[in-house]
C-alpha positions as CSV (number, residue, x, y, z in Angstrom):
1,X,0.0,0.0,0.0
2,X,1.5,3.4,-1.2
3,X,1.5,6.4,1.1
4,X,-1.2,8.0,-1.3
5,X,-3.9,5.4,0.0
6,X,-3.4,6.0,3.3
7,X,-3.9,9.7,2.7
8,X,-6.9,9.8,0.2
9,X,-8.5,7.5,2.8
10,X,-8.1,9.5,5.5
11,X,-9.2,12.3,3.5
12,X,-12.3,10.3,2.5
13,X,-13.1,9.5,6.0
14,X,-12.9,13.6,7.2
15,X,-14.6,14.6,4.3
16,X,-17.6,11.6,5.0
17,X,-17.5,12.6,9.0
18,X,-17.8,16.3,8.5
19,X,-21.5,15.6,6.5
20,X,-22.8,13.7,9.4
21,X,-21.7,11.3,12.3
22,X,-20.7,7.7,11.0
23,X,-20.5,4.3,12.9
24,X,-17.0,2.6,12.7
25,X,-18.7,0.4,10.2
26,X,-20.5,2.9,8.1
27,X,-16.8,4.3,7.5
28,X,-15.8,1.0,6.3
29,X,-18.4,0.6,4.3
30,X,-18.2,3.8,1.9
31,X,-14.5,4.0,2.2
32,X,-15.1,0.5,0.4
33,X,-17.2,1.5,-1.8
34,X,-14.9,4.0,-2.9
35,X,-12.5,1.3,-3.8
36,X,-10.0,2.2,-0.7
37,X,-7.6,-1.3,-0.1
38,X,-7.8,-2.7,3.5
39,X,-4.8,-1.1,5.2
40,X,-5.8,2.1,3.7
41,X,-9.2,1.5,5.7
42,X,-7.5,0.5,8.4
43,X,-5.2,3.6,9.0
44,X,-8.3,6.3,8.2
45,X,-10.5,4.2,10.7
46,X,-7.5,4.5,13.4
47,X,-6.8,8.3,12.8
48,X,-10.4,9.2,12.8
49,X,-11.1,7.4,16.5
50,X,-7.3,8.9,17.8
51,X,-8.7,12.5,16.7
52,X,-12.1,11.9,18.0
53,X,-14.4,12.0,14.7
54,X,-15.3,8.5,15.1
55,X,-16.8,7.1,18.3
56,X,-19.4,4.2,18.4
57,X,-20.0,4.6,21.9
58,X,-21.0,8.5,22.0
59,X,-22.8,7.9,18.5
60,X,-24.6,4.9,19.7
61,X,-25.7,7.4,22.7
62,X,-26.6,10.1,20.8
63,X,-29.1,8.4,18.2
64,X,-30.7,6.6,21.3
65,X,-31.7,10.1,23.1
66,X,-32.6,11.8,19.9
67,X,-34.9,8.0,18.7
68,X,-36.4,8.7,22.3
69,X,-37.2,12.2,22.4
70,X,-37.8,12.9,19.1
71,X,-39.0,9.9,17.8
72,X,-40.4,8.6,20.7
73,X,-38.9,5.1,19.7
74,X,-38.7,2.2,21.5
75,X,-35.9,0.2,23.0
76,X,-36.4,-2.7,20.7
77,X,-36.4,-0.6,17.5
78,X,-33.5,1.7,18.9
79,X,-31.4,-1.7,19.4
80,X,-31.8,-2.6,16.1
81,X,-31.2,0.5,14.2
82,X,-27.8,0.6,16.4
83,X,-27.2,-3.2,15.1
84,X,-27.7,-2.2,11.5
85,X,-25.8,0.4,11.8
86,X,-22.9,-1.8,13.2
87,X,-22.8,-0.7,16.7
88,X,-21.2,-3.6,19.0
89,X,-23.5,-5.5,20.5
90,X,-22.7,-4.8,24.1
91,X,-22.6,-1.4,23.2
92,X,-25.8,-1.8,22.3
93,X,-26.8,-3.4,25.7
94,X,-25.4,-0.7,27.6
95,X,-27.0,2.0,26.5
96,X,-30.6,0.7,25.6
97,X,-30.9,-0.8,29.3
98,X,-30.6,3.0,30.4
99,X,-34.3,3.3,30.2
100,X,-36.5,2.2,32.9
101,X,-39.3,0.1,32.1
102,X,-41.4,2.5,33.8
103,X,-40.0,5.5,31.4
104,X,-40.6,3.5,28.7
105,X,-44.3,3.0,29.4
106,X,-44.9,6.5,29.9
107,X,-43.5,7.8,26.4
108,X,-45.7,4.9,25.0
109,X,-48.5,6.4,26.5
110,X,-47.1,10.0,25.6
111,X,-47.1,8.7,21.8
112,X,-50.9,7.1,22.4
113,X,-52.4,10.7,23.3
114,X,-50.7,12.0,20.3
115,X,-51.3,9.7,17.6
116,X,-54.9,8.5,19.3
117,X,-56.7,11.4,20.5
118,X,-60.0,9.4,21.6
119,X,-59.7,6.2,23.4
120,X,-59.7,3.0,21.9
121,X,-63.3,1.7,21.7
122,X,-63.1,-2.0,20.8
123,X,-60.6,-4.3,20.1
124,X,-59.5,-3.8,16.8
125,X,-59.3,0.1,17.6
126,X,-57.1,-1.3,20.4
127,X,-54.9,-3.9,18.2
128,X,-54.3,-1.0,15.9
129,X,-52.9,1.5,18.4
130,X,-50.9,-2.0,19.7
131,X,-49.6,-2.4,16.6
132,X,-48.3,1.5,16.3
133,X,-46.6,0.5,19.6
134,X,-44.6,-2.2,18.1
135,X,-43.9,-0.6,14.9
136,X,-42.5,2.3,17.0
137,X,-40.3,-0.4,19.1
138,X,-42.1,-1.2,22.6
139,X,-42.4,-4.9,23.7
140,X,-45.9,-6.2,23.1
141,X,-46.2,-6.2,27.0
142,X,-45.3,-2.8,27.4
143,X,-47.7,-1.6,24.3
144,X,-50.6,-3.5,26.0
145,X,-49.7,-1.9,29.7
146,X,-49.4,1.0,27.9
147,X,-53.2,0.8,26.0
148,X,-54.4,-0.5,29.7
149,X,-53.2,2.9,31.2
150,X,-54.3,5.1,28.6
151,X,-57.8,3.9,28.6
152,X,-57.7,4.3,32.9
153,X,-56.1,7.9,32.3
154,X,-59.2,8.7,30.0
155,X,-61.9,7.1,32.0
156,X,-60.9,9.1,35.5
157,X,-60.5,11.9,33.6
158,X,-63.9,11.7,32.3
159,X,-65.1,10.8,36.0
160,X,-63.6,14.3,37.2
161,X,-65.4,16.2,34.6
């Protein structure tokens, strides 16, 4: 491998970085794509994490919070975007099990008074915001607990009035 490589790798790699935030393996991938040898790669992926442009772990961080809050994404759906993405599996782990299941359930709920303004009113109104849940990520038992506490929300509050 010449000298050249290295550099028009490395220069490949600031140039892809300074668009947006890359996983170790996104790198990899459009450095390859780009026809880049191996070692070439290798020594871009290396100065990139020495300088601090590439960093799975604050990356993997970062797309979680903004999945959550912006998103309102579940855990389930956050973990695998992260493995998709090529984020190291205990990485992944880490930083997903951040989340109580309690603050899980009450984003779910958060996302049912959006997207569902009325309460469910049978059971295939139900299964439908259920299935939003999943889509969005939640485990099927916190989508249901979540439903269950909507519909209690909406019936005291209709008690009070």
């Amino acid at each position: 491998m010449s000298r050249t490589e290295s550099e028009r790798a490395i220069d490949l790699a600031y140039k892809a970085v300074a668009r947006r935030e890359l996983t170790v393996a996104e790198l990899r991938t459009r450095l390859e794509r780009k026809r880049v040898p191996p070692d070439a790669i290798d020594d871009a992926v290396e100065e990139l994490a020495a300088s601090g442009f590439l960093d799975d772990a604050r990356y993997a961080r970062q797309f979680t919070e903004d999945k959550r809050e912006l998103d309102q994404w579940g855990s389930e759906r956050i973990a695998r975007d992260l493995h998709r993405r090529g984020i190291a599996r205990h990485l992944i782990e880490e930083i997903v099990s951040t989340r109580s299941r309690d603050s899980e359930l009450q984003t779910a709920v958060l996302l049912l008074e959006q997207r569902h303004p009325a309460v469910p009113e049978d059971d295939r109104e139900r299964d439908r915001a259920w299935q939003m849940l999943v889509r969005r990520g939640y485990t099927p038992e916190i989508a249901y607990d979540a439903i269950r506490a909507f519909e209690r929300a909406a019936r005291e509050r209709r008690r009070a009035a």
